[in-house]
PADO-879429 format. One record per residue (C-alpha): residue number from 1; z, x, y; residue in three letters. Coordinates in steps of 0.02 Angstrom, whole numbers. Each point is the difference from the previous one (the first is absolute). Layout:
<NUM,<Z,X,Y>,'Ala'>
...
//
This chain:
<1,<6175,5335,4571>,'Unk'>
<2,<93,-64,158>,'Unk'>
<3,<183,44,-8>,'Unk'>
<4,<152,-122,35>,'Unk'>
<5,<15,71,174>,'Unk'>
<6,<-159,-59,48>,'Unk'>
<7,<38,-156,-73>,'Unk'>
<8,<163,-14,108>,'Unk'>
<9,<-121,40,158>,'Unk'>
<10,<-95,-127,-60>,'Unk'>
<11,<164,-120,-6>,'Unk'>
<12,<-32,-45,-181>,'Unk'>
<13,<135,25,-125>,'Unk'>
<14,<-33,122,-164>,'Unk'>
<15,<-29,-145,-99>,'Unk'>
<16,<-55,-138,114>,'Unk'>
<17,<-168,-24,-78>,'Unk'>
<18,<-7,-196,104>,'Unk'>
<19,<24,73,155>,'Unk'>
<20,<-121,148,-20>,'Unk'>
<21,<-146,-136,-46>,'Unk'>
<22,<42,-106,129>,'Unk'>
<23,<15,139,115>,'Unk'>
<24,<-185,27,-65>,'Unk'>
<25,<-33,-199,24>,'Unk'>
<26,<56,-3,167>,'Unk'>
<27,<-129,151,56>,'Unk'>
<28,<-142,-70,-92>,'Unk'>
<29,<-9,160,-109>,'Unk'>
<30,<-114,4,-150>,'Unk'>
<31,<154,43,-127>,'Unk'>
<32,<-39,49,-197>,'Unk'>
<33,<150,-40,-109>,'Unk'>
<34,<7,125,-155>,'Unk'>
<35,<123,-4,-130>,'Unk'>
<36,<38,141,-114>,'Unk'>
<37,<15,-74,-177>,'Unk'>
<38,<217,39,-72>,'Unk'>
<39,<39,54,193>,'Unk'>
<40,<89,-122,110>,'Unk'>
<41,<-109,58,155>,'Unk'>
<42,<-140,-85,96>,'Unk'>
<43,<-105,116,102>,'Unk'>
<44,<-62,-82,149>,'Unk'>
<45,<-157,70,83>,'Unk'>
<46,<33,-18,214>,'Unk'>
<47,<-59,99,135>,'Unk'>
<48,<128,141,76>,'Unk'>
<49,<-33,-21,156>,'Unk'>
<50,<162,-95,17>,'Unk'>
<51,<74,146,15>,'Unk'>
<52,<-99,178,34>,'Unk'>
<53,<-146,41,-93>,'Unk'>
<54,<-180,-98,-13>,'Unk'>
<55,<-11,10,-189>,'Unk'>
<56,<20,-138,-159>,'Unk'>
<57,<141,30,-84>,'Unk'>
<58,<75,-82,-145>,'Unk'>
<59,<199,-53,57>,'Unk'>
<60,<106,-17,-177>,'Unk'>
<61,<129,-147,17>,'Unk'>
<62,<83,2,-187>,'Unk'>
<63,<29,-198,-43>,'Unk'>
<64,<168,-72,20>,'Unk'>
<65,<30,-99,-172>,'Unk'>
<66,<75,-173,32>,'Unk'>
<67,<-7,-184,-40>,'Unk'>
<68,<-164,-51,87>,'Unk'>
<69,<-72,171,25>,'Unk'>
<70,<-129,49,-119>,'Unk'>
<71,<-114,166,-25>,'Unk'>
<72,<-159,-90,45>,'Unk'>
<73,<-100,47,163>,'Unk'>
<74,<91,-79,142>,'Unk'>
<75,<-114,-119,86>,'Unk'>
<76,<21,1,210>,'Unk'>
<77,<-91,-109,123>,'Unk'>
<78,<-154,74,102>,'Unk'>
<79,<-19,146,-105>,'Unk'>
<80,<-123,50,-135>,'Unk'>
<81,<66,41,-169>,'Unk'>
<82,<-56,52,-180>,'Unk'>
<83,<108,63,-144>,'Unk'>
<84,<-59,147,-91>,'Unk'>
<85,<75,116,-165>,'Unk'>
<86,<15,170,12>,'Unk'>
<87,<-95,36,-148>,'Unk'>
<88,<124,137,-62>,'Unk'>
<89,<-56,158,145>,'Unk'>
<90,<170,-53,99>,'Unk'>
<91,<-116,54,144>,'Unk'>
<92,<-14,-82,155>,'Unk'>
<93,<-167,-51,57>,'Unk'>
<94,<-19,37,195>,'Unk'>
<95,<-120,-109,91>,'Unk'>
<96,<-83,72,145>,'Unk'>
<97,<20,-93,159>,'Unk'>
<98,<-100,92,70>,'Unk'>
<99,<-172,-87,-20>,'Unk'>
<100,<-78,-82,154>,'Unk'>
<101,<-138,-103,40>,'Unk'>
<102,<-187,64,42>,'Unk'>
<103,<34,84,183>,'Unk'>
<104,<-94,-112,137>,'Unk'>
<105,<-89,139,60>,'Unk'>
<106,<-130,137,-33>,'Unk'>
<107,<-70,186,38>,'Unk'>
<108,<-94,-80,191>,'Unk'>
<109,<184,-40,24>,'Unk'>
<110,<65,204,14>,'Unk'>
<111,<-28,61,173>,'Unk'>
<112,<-129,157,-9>,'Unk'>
<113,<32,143,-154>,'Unk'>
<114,<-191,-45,-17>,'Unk'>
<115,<5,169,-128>,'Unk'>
<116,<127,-50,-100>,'Unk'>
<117,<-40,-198,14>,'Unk'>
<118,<-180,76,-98>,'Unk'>
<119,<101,94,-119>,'Unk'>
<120,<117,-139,-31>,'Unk'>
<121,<-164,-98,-39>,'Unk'>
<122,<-83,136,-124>,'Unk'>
<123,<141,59,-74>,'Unk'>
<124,<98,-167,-18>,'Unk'>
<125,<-71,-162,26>,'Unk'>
<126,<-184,15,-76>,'Unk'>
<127,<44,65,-149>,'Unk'>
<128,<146,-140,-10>,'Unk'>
<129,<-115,-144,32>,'Unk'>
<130,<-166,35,-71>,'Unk'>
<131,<80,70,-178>,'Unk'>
<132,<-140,-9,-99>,'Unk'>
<133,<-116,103,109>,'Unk'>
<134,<124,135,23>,'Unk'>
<135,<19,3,-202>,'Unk'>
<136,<-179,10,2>,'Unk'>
<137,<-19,140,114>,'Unk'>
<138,<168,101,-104>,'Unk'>
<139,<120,-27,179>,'Unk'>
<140,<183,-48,-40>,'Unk'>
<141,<71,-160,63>,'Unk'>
<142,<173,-24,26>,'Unk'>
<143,<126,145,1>,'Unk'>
<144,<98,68,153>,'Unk'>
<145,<-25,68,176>,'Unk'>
<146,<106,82,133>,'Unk'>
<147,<7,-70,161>,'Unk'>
<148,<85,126,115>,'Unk'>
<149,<35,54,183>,'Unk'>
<150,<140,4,144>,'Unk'>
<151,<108,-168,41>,'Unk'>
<152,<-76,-134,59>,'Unk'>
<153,<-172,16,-42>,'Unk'>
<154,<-38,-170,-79>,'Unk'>
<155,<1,52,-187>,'Unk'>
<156,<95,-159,-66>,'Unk'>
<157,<-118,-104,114>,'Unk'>
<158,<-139,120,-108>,'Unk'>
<159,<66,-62,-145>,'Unk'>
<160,<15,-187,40>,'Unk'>
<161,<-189,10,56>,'Unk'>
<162,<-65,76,-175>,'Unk'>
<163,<98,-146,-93>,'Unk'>
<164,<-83,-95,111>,'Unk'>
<165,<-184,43,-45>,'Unk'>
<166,<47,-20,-186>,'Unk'>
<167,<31,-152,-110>,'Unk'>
<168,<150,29,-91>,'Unk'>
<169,<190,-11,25>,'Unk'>
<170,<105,147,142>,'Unk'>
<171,<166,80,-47>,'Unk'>
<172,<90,68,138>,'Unk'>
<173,<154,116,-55>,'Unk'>
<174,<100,93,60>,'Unk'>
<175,<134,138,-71>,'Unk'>
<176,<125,-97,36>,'Unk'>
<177,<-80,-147,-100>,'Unk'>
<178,<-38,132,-164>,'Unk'>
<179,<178,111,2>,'Unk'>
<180,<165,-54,-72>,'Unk'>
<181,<145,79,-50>,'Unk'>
<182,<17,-99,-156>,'Unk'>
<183,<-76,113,-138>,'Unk'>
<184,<-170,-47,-66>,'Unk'>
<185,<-8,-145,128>,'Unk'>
<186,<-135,98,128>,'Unk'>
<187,<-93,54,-160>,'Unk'>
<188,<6,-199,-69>,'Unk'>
<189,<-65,-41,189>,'Unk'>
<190,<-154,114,-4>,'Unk'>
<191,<-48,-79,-167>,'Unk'>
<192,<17,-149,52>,'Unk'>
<193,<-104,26,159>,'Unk'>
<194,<-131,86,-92>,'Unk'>
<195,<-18,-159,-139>,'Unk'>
<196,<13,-119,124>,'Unk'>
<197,<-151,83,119>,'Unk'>
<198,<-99,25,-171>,'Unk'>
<199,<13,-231,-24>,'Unk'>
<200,<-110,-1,145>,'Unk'>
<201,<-177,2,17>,'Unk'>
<202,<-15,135,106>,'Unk'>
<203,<184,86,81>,'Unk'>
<204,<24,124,150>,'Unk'>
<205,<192,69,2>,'Unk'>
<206,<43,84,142>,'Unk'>
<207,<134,117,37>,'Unk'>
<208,<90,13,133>,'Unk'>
<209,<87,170,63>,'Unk'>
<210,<-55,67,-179>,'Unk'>
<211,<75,159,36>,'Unk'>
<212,<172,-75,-6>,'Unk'>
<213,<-68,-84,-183>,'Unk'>
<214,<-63,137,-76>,'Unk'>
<215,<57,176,102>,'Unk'>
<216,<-29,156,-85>,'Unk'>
<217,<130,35,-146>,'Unk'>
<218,<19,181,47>,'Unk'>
<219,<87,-47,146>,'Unk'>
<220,<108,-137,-53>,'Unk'>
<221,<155,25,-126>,'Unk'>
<222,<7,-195,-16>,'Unk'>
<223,<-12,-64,-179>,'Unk'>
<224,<-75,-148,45>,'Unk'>
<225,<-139,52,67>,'Unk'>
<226,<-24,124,-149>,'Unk'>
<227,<-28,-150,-92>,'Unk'>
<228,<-88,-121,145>,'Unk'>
<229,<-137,122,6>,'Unk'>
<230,<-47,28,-180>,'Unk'>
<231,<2,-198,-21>,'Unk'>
<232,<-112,-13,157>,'Unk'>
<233,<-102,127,-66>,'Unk'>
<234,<-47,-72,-159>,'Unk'>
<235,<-39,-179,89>,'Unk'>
<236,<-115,96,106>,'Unk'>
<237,<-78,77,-136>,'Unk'>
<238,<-40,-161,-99>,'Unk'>
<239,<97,63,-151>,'Unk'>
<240,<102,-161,-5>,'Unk'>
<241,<-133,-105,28>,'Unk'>
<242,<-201,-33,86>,'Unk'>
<243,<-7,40,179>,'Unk'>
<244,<-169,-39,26>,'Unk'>
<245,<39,-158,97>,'Unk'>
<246,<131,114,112>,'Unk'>
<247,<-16,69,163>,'Unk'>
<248,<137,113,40>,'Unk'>
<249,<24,32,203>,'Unk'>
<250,<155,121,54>,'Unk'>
<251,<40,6,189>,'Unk'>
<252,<98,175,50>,'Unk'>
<253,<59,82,175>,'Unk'>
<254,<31,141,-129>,'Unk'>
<255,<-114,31,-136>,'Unk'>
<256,<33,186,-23>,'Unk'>
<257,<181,-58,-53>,'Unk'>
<258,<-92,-117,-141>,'Unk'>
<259,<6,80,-163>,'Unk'>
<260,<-140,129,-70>,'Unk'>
<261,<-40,-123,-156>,'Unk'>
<262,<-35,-165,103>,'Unk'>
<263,<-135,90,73>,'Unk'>
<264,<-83,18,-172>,'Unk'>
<265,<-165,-57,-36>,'Unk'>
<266,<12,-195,-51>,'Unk'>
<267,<160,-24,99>,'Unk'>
<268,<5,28,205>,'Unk'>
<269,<-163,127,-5>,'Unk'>
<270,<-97,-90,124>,'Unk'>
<271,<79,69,201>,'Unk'>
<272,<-40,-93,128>,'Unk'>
<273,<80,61,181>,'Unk'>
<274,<35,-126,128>,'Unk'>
<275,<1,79,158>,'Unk'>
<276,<67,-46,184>,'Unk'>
<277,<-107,-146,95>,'Unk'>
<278,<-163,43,84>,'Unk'>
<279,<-54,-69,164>,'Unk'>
<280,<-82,-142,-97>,'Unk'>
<281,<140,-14,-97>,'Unk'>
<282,<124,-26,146>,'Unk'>
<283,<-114,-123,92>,'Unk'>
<284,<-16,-86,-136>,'Unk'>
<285,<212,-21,-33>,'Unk'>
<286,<16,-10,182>,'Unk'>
<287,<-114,-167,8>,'Unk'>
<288,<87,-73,-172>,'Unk'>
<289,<183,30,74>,'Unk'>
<290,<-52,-75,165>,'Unk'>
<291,<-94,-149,-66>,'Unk'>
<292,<83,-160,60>,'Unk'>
<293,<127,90,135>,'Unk'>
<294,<-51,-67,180>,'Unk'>
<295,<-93,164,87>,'Unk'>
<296,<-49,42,148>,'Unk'>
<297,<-181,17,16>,'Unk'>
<298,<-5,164,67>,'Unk'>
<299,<29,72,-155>,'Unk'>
<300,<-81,131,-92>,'Unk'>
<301,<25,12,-180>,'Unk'>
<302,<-111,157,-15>,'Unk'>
<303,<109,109,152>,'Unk'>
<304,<138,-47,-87>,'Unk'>
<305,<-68,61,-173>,'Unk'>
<306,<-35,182,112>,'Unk'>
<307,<163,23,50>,'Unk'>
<308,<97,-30,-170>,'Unk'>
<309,<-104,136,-99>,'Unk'>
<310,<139,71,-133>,'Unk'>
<311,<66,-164,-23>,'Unk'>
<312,<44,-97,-153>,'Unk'>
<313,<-71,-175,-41>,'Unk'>
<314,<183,-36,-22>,'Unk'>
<315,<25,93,159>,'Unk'>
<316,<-130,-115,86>,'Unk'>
<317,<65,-162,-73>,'Unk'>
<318,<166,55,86>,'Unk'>
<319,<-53,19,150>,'Unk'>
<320,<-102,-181,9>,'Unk'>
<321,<178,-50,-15>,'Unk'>
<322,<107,110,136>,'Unk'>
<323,<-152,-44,109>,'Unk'>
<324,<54,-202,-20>,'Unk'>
<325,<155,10,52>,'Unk'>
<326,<25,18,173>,'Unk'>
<327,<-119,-140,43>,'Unk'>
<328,<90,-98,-136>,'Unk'>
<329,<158,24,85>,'Unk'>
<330,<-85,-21,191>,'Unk'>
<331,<-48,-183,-74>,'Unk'>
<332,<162,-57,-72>,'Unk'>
<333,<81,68,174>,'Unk'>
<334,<-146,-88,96>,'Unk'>
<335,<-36,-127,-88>,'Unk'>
<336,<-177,33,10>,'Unk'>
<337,<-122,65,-111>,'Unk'>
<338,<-38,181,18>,'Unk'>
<339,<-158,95,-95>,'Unk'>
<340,<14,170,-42>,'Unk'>
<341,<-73,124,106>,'Unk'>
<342,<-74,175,-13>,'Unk'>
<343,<157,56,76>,'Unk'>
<344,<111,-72,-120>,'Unk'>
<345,<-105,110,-159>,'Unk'>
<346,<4,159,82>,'Unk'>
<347,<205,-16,53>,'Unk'>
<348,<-15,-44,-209>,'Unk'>
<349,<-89,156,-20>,'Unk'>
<350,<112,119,92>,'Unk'>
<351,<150,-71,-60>,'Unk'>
<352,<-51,42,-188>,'Unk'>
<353,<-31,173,-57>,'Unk'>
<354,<-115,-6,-167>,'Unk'>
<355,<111,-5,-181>,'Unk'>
<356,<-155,143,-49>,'Unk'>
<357,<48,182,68>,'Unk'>
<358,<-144,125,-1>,'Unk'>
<359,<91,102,-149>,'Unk'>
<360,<33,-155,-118>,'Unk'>
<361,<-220,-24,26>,'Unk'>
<362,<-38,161,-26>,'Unk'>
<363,<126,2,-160>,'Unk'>
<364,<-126,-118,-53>,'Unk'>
<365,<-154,65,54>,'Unk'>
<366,<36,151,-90>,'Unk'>
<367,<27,-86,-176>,'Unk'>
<368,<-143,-102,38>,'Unk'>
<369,<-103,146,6>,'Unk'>
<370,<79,80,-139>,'Unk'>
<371,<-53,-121,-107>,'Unk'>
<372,<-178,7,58>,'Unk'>
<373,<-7,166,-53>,'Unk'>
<374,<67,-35,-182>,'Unk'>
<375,<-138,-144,-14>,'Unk'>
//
């Protein structure tokens, strides 16, 4: 439930139901009008993005009585509507907004990780799209895996890619998308994630930053997450509900802050690390950033992939960019076109120290291996 102050940010009045649907008109929002049945409320389903968080949310406007108002669903221009009874629950139904179209793009889209591109493909996308065999053969489609590694690596870009290679619906979310400080709203969100991803065909959810979603409760006093957790838990679990068609992907900078219980069997078992760029790697993001930027021809995509060893393919991306600027600036002062020249990448190069220190790598290195040893 949105309180009146965000209505005020909103510059809607308590009970100005008309403006709050035409507000929704005027954005093209798809609004759902609900009615609770001896309450003089209308809950009206918008996006909060109008003011801080990327979530649905439903905004409570109680109804104004008067001569030509009446408690029927207000109708607004350019906006979808349906009227719906709470069925006696008094809960409110959280839509995710979360779901996305199929992802344009596929695993010969990720630069290098050929290691954990193949066990992306066994573990993952196999058993997701030939179903049948796997059943046949007793392996488990569906369920969860880890993706994990320093900043920058291209884990959300993983992600993206696996979607990509499956027929189904994608779910990006984030924490801030799931957590609320309304009580039994995050909880009411993860349901409704979980039923929505369960309508499709086939589903892969993927979490973003899932350490900040589901951190380990023994070092956290908040209450909310004592109850986020559990709820997550039990989607995970298939307790609630057939997650057969579900493929759960979690994306962390910090999975030994992630806690003990996601890493269960049938929840985020499956560990997959994404390391720093290789050579290949960075030649290949070097050529991709570069592609359509006037060059010089003297360039060599494969000295400059030498020299930036310990980068990030974030790091790399960043400097494609720093290296475009001074000839970018040379040609508005000249009026000329300039390309960009060897020169300009390696002044990039120096200029940016990589985001990866050797102590954050081997922080992962070592829990990599750690786990290795469990296996």
């Amino acid at each position: 439930m949105v309180s009146p102050d965000t209505l005020n940010e909103l510059g809607i009045a308590n009970g100005d139901t008309a403006r709050l649907t035409s507000l929704a008109g005027e954005k093209a929002i798809d609004v759902k009008v609900k009615s609770e049945p001896g309450m003089d409320k209308l809950y009206i389903l918008v996006p909060n993005t109008f003011v801080s968080l990327n979530s649905m949310v439903y905004i409570s406007a109680p109804l104004i009585p008067s001569s030509n108002t009446s408690k029927a669903p207000i109708k607004s221009t350019g906006s979808k509507k349906e009227s719906t009874e709470n069925k006696g629950s008094g809960k409110e139904q959280h839509k995710p907004r979360m779901v996305m179209g199929k992802p344009n793009l596929g695993l010969s889209d990720v630069a290098g990780l050929s290691d954990a591109k193949r066990q992306i493909e066994e573990k993952i996308i196999l058993p997701f799209t030939n179903e049948k065999l796997a059943e046949r053969y007793g392996i488990r489609s569906g369920g969860g895996v880890l993706l994990y590694g320093p900043p920058g690596t291209g884990k959300t870009h993983i992600a993206r890619a696996v979607a990509g290679e499956v027929e189904g619906g994608f779910f990006y979310v984030t924490p801030s998308e799931i957590t609320d400080k309304y009580f039994g709203s995050s909880e009411a969100k993860i349901s409704a994630l979980f039923e929505e991803a369960r309508s499709q065909t086939k589903s892969v959810i993927f979490f973003d930053e899932v350490e900040s979603l589901l951190p380990n409760r023994g070092d956290t006093s908040s209450d909310a997450m004592g109850r986020i957790v559990p709820q997550f838990l039990a989607e995970m679990d298939g307790m609630l509900g057939d997650n057969r068609n579900i493929l759960m992907l979690g994306a962390t900078n910090q999975p030994w802050s992630l806690d003990p219980a996601v890493l269960r069997p049938g929840r985020f078992d499956e560990q997959i690390y994404i390391p720093l760029p290789d050579q290949e790697a960075r030649e290949f993001l070097l050529k991709i950033s570069m592609k359509d930027r006037p060059l010089d021809k003297g360039i060599s995509f494969q000295e400059i992939s030498e020299i930036t060893e310990g980068y990030s393919g974030a790091d790399i991306v960043e400097i494609c960019n720093k290296s475009a600027l001074r000839p970018f600036r040379d040609a508005i002062a000249s009026n000329n076109l300039r390309s960009i020249s060897m020169e300009d990448i390696k002044e990039a190069i120096l200029s940016f120290e990589p985001s990866v220190d050797s102590n954050m790598l081997d922080k992962f290195e070592t829990y990599r291996d750690r786990k290795s040893d469990l296996k």
